[in-house]
C-alpha positions as CSV (number, residue, x, y, z in Angstrom):
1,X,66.4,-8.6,186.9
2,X,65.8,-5.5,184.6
3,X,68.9,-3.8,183.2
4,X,69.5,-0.2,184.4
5,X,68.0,2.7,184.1
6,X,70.7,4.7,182.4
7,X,71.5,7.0,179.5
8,X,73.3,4.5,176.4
9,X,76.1,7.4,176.9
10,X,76.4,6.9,180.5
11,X,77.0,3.1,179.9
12,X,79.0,3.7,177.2
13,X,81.5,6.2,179.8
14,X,81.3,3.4,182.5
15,X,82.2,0.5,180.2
16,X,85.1,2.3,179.3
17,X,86.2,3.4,182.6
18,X,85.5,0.0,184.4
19,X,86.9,-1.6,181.6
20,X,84.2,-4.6,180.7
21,X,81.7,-4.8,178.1
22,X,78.9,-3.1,178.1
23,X,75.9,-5.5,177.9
24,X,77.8,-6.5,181.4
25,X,77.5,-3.0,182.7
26,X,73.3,-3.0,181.8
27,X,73.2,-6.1,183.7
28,X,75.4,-5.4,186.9
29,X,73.1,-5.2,189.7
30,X,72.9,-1.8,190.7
31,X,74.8,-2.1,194.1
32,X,77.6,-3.2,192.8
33,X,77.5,-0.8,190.2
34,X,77.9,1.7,192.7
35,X,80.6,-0.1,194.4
36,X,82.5,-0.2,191.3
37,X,81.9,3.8,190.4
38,X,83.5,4.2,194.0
39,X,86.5,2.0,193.8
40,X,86.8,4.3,190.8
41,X,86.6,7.5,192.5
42,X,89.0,6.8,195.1
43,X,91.8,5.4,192.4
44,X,91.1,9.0,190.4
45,X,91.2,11.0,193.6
46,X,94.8,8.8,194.4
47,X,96.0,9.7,190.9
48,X,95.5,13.5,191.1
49,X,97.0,13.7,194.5
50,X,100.3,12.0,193.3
């Protein structure tokens, strides 16, 4: 599996805001990638409406 094909900033930002390391971000298959940036968008979205 190839990593991703995504800025070093933008896997930089998701390390951070998925809290793992970042070589494990490169290597996350991309669907759960995307599963992850969701779970994160609907905690955000719960935190601003509180």
């Amino acid at each position: 599996m190839r990593p991703l094909q995504i800025s070093a900033d933008t896997a930089l930002k998701l390390a951070e805001a998925l809290n793992i390391p970042l070589e494990q971000v490169m290597h996350l298959p991309q669907h759960i990638l995307i599963q992850k940036l969701v779970e994160l968008e609907r905690k955000e979205a719960n935190e601003n409406k509180a």
